[in-house]
Backbone as a printed PyTorch tensor [residue, N CA C, xyz], in Angstrom:
tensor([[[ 44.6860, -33.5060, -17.5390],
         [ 44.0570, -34.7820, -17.7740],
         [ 44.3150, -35.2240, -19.2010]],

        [[ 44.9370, -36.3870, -19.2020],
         [ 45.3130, -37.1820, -20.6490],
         [ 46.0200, -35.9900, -21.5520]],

        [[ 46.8520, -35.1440, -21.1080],
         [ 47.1860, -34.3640, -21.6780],
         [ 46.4480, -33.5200, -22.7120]],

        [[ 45.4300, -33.1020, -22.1210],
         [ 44.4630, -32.0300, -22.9600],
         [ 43.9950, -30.8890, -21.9050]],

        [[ 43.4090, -29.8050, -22.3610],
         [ 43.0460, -28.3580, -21.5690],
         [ 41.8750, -28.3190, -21.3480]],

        [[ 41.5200, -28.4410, -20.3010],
         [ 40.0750, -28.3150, -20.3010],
         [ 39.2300, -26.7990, -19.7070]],

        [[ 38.0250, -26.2460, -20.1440],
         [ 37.4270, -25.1680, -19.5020],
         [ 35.8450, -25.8380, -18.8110]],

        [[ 35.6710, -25.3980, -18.2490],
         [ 34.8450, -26.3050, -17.1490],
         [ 33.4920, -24.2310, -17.5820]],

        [[ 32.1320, -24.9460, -18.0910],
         [ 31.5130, -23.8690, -18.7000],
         [ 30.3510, -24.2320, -17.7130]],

        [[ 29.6750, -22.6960, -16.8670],
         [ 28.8360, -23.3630, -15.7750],
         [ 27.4840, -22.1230, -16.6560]],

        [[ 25.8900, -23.1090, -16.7500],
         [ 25.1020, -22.3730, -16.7600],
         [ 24.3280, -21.6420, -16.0190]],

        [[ 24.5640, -20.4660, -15.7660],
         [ 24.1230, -19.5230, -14.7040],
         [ 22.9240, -19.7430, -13.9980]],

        [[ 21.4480, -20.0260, -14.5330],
         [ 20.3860, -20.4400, -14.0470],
         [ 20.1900, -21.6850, -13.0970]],

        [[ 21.0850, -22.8900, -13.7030],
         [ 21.3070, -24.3560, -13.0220],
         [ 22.0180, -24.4080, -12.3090]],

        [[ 23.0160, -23.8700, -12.9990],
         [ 25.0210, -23.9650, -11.7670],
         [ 25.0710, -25.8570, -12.2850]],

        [[ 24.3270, -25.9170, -13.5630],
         [ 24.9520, -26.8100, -14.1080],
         [ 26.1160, -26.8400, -15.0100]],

        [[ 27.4620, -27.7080, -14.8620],
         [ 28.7990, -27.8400, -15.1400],
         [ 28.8690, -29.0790, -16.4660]],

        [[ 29.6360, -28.1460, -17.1150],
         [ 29.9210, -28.7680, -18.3830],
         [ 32.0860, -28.2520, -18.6840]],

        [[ 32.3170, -30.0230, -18.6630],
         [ 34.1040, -29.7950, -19.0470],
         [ 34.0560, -30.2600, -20.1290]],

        [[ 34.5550, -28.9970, -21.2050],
         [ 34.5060, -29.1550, -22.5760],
         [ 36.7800, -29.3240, -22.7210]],

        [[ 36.7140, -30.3870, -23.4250],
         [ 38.2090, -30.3070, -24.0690],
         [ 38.5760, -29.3690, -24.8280]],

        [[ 40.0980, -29.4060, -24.9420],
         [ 40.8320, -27.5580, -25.5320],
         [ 39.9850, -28.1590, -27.1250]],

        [[ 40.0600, -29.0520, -27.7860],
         [ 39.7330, -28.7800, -29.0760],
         [ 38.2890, -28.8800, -29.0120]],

        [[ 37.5650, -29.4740, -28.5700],
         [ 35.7760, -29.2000, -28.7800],
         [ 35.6120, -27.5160, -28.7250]],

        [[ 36.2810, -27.1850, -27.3930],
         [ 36.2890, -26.0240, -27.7170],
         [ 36.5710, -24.8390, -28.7230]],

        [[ 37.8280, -25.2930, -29.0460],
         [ 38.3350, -25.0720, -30.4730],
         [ 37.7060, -24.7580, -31.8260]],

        [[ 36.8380, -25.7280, -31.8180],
         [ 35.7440, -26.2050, -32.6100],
         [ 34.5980, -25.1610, -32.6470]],

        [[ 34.3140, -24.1910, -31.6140],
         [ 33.4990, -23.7820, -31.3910],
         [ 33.5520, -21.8230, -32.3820]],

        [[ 34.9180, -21.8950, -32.3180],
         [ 35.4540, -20.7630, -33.1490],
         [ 35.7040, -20.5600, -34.7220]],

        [[ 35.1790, -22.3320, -34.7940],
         [ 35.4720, -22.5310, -36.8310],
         [ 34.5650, -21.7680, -37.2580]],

        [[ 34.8110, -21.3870, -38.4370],
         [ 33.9650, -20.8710, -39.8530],
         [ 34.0440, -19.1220, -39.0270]],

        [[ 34.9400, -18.7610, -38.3690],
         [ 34.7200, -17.1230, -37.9850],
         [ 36.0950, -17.0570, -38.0650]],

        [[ 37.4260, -17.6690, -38.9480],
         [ 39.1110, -17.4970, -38.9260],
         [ 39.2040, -16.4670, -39.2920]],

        [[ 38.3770, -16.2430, -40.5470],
         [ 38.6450, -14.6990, -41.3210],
         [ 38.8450, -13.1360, -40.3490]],

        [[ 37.6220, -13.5580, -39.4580],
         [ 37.1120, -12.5570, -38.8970],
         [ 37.4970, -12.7000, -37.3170]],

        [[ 38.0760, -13.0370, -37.0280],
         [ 38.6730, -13.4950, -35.4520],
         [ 39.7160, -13.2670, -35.4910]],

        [[ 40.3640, -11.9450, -34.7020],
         [ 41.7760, -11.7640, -34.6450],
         [ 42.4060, -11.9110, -33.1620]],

        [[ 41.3190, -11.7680, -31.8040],
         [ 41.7930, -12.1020, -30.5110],
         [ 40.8790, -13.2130, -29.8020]],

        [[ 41.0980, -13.6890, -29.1260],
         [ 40.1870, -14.6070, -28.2040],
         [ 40.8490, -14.0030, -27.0230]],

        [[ 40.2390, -13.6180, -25.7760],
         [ 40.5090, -13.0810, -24.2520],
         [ 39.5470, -14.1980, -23.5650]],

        [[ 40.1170, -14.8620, -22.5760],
         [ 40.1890, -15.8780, -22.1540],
         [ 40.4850, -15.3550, -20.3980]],

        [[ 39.1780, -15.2740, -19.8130],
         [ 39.7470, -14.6710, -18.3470],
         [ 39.6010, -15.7660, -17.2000]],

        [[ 38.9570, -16.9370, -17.4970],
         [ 38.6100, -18.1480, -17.0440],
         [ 39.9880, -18.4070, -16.2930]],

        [[ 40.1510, -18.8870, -15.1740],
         [ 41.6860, -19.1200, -14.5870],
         [ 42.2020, -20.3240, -15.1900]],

        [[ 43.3110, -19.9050, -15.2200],
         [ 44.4020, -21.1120, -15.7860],
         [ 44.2030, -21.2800, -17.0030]],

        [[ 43.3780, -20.3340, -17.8280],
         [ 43.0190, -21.2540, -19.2810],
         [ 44.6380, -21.6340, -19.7140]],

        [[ 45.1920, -20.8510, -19.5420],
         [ 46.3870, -21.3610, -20.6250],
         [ 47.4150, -22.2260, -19.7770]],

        [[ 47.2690, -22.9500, -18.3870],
         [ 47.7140, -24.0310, -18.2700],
         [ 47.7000, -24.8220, -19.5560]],

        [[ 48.8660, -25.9710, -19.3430],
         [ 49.1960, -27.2430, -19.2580],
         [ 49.7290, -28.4460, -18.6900]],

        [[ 49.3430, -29.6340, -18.3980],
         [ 49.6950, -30.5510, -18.0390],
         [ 50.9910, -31.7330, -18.8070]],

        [[ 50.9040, -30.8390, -20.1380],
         [ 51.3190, -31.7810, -21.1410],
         [ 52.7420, -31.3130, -21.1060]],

        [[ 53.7830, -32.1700, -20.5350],
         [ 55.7010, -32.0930, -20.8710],
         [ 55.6410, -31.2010, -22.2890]],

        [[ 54.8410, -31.5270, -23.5150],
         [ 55.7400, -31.0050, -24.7660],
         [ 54.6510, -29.9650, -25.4060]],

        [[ 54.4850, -29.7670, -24.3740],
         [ 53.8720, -27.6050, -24.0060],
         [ 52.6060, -27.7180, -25.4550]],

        [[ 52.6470, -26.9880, -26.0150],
         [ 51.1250, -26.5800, -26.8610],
         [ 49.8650, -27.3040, -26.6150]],

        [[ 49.8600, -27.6610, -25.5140],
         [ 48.2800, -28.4010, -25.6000],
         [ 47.9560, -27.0530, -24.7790]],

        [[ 46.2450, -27.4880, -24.2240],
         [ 45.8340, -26.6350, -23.3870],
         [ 44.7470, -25.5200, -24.2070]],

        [[ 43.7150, -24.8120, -23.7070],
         [ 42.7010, -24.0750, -24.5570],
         [ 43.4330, -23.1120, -25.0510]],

        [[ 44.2770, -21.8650, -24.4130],
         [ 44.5580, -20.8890, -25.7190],
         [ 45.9700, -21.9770, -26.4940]],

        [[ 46.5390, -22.4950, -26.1470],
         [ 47.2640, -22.6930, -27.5940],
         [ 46.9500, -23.7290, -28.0410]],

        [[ 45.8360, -24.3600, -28.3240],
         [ 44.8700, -25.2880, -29.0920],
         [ 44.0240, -23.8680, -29.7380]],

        [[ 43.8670, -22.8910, -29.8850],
         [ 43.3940, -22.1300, -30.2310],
         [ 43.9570, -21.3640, -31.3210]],

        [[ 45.1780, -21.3020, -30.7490],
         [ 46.1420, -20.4360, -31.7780],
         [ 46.6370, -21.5280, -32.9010]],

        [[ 46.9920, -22.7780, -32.1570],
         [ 47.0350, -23.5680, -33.3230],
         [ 46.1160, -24.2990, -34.3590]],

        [[ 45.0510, -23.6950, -34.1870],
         [ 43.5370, -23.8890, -34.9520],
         [ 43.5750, -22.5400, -35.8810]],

        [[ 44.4840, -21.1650, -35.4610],
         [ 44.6000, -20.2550, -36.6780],
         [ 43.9820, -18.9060, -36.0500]],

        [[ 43.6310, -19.0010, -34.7830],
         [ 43.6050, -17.6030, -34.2510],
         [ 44.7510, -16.8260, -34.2740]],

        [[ 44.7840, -15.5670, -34.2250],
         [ 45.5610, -14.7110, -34.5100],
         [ 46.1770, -14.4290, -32.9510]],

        [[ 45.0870, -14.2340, -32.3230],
         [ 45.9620, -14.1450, -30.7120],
         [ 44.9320, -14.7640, -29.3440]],

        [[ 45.7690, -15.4690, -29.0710],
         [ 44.9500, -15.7210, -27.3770],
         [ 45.6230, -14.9690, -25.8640]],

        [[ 44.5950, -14.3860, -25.0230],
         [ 44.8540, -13.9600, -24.0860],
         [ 44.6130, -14.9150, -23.1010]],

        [[ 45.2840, -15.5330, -22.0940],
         [ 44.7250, -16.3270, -20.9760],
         [ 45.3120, -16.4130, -19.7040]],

        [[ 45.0600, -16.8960, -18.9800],
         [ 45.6420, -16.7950, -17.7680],
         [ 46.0300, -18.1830, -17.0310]],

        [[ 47.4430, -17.6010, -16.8010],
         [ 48.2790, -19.2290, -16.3600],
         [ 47.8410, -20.0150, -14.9870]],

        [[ 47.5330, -18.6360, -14.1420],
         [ 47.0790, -19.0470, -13.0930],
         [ 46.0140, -18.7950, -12.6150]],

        [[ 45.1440, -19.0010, -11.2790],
         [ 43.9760, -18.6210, -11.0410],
         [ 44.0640, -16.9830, -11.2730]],

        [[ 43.0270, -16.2620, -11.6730],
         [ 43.2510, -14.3220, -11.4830],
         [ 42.0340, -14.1620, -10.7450]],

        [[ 42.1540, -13.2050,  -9.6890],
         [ 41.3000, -12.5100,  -9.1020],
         [ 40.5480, -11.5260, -10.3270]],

        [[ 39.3060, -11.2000, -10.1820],
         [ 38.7910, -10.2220, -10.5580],
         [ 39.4080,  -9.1080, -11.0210]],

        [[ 39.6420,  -8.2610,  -9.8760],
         [ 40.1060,  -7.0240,  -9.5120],
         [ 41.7480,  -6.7020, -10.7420]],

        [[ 42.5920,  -7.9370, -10.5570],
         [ 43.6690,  -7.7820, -11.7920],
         [ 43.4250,  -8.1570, -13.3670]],

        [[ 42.4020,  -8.7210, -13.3540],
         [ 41.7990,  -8.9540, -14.8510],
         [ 40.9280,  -7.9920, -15.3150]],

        [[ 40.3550,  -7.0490, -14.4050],
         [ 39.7090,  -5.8670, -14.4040],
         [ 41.6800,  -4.4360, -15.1030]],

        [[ 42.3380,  -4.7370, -14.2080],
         [ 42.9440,  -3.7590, -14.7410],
         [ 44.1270,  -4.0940, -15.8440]],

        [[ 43.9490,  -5.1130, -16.0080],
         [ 44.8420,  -6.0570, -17.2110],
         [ 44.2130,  -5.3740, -18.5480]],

        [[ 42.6930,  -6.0530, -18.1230],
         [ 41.8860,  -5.5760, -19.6970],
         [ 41.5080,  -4.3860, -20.0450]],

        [[ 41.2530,  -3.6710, -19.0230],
         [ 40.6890,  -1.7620, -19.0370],
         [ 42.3200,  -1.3940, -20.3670]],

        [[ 43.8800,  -1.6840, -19.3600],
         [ 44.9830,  -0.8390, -20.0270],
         [ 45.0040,  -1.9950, -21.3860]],

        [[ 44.8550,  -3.0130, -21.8220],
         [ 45.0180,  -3.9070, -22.6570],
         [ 44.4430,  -3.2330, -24.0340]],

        [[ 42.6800,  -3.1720, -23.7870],
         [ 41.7920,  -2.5090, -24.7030],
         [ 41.9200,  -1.5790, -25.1330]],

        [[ 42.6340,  -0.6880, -24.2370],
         [ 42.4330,   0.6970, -23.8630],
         [ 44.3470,   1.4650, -25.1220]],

        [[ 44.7780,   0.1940, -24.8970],
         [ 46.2610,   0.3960, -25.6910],
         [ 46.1360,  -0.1860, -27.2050]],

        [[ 45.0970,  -1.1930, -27.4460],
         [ 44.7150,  -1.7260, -28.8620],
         [ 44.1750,  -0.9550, -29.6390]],

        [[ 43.5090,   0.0470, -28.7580],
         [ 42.4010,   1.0490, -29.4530],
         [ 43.2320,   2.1760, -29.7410]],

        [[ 44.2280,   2.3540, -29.3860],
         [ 45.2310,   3.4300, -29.9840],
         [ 46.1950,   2.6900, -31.3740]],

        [[ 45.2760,   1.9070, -31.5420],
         [ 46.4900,   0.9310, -32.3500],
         [ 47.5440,   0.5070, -32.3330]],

        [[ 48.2430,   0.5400, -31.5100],
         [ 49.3150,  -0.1130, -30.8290],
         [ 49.2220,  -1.6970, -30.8990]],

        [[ 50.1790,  -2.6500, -31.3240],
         [ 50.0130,  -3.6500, -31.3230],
         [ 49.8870,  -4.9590, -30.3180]],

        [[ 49.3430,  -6.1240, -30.7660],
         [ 48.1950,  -6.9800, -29.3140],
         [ 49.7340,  -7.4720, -28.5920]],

        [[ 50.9280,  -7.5290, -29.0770],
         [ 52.2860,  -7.3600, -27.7580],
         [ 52.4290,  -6.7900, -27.2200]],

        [[ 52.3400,  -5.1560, -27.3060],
         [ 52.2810,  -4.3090, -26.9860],
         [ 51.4590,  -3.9170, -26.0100]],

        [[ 49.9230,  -4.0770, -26.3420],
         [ 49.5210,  -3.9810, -25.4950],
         [ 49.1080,  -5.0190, -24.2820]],

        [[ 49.4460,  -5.9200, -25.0000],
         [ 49.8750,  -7.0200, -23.6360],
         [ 50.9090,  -6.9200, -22.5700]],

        [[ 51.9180,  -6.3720, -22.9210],
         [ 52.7660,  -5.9870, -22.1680],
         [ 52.4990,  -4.4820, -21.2090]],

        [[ 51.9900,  -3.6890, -21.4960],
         [ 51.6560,  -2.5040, -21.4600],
         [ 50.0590,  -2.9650, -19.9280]],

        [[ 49.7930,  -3.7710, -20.3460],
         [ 48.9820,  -4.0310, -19.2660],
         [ 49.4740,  -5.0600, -18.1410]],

        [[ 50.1850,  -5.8580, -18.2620],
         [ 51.1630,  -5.9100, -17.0400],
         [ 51.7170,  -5.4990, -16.5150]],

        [[ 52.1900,  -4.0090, -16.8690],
         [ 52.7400,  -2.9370, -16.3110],
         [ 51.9230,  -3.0200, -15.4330]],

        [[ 50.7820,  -2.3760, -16.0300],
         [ 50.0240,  -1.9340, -14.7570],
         [ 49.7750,  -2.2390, -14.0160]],

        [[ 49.1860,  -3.8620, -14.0260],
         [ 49.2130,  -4.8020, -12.8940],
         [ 50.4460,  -4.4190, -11.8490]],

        [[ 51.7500,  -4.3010, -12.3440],
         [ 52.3450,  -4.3820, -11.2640],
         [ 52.6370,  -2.8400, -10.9170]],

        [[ 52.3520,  -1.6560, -11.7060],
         [ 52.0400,  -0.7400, -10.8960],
         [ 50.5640,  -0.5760,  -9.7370]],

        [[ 49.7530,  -1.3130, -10.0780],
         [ 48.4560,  -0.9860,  -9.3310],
         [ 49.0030,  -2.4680,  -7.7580]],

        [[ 49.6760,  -3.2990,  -8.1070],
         [ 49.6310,  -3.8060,  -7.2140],
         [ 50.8620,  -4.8030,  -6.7190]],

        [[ 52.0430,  -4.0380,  -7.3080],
         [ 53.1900,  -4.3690,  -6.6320],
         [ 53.7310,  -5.8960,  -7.3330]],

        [[ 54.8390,  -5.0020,  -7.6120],
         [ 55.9020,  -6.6350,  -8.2250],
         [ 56.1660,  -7.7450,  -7.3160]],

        [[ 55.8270,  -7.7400,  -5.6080],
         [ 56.2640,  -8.8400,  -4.8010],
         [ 55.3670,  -9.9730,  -5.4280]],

        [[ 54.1020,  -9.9380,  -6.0220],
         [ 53.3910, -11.1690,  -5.9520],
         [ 53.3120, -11.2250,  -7.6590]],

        [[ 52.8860, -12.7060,  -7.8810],
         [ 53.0240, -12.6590,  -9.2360],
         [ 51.5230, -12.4060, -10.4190]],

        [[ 51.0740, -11.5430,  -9.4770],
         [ 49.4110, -11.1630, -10.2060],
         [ 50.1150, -10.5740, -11.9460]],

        [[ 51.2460, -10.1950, -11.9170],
         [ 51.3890,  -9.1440, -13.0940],
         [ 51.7900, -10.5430, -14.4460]],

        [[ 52.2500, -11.5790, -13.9180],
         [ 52.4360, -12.6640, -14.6760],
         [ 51.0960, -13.6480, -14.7720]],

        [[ 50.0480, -13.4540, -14.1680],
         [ 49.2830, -14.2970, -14.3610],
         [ 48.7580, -13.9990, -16.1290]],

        [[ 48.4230, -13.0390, -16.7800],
         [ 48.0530, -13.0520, -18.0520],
         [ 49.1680, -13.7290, -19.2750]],

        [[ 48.8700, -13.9000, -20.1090],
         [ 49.9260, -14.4580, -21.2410],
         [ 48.9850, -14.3940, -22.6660]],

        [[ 50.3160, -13.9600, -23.4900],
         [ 49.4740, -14.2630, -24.7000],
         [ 50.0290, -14.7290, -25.1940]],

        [[ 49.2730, -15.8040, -26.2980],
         [ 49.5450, -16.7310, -27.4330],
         [ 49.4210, -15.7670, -28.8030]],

        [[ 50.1850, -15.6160, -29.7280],
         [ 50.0210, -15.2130, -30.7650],
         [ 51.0950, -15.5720, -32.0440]],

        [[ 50.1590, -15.6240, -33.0350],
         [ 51.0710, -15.8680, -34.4260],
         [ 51.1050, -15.4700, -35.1540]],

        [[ 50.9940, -13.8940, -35.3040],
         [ 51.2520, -12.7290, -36.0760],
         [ 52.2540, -12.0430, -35.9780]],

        [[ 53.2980, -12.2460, -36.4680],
         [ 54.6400, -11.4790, -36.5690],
         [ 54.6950,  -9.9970, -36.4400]],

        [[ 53.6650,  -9.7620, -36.7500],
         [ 53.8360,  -8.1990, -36.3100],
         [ 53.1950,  -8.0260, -34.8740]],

        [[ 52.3660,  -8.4100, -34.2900],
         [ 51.6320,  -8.1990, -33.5660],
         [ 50.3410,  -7.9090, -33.8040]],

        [[ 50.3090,  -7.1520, -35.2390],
         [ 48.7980,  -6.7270, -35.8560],
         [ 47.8360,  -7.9610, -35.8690]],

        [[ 46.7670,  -7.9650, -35.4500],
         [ 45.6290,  -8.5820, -35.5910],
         [ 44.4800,  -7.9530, -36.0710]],

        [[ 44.6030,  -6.8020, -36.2340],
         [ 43.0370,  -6.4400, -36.6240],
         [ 43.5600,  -5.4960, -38.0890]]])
């Protein structure tokens, strides 16, 4: 829509719906740059776009606000693969291994736990602008 990203934020008690734009959202991460090295983003599609000349959309309105890395997902994700995306993801950061690294390292698994025919192992993506990969 109008070439912007939207996340659609529901309050659990109401199941009242609120569509916040990629930068309001954006907005919501200022004054913590210092101290913010990932945003994980399991919401489906966050990192769609609609926009021909690509960087719009919530994680890379994010990264281009000065986060260090966004995790999101291009397409809708089931549970069950965002469950084993993030277990090997966390689980490879905490060895210090870097947030490419272990981004990659957890798509493996995806497509070891559930087969390269479908494209569950591509649904994650990360945005990042740390040349090394280091974020923390």
């Amino acid at each position: 829509r109008e070439g912007k990203g939207y996340i659609a934020l529901v309050d659990e008690s109401t199941q009242a719906t609120w569509l916040v734009d990629d930068q309001r959202f954006a907005n919501l991460f200022q004054g913590f740059d210092d101290n913010l090295g990932l945003v994980s983003l399991t919401a489906c599609e966050s990192a769609e776009s609609d926009n021909p000349q690509g960087f719009m959309g919530i994680a890379p309105q994010l990264v281009r606000r000065g986060t260090p890395a966004v995790v999101a997902m291009q397409y809708s994700v089931l549970m069950k693969t965002a469950k084993v995306f993030f277990e090997d993801f966390y689980t490879t950061i905490a060895a210090k291994k870097p947030i490419d690294w272990a981004a990659q390292s957890a798509r493996n698994a995806i497509s070891l736990e559930f087969g390269l025919d479908n494209r569950e192992f591509a649904t994650p993506v990360l945005y990042m602008r740390a040349e090394d990969g280091n974020v923390f």
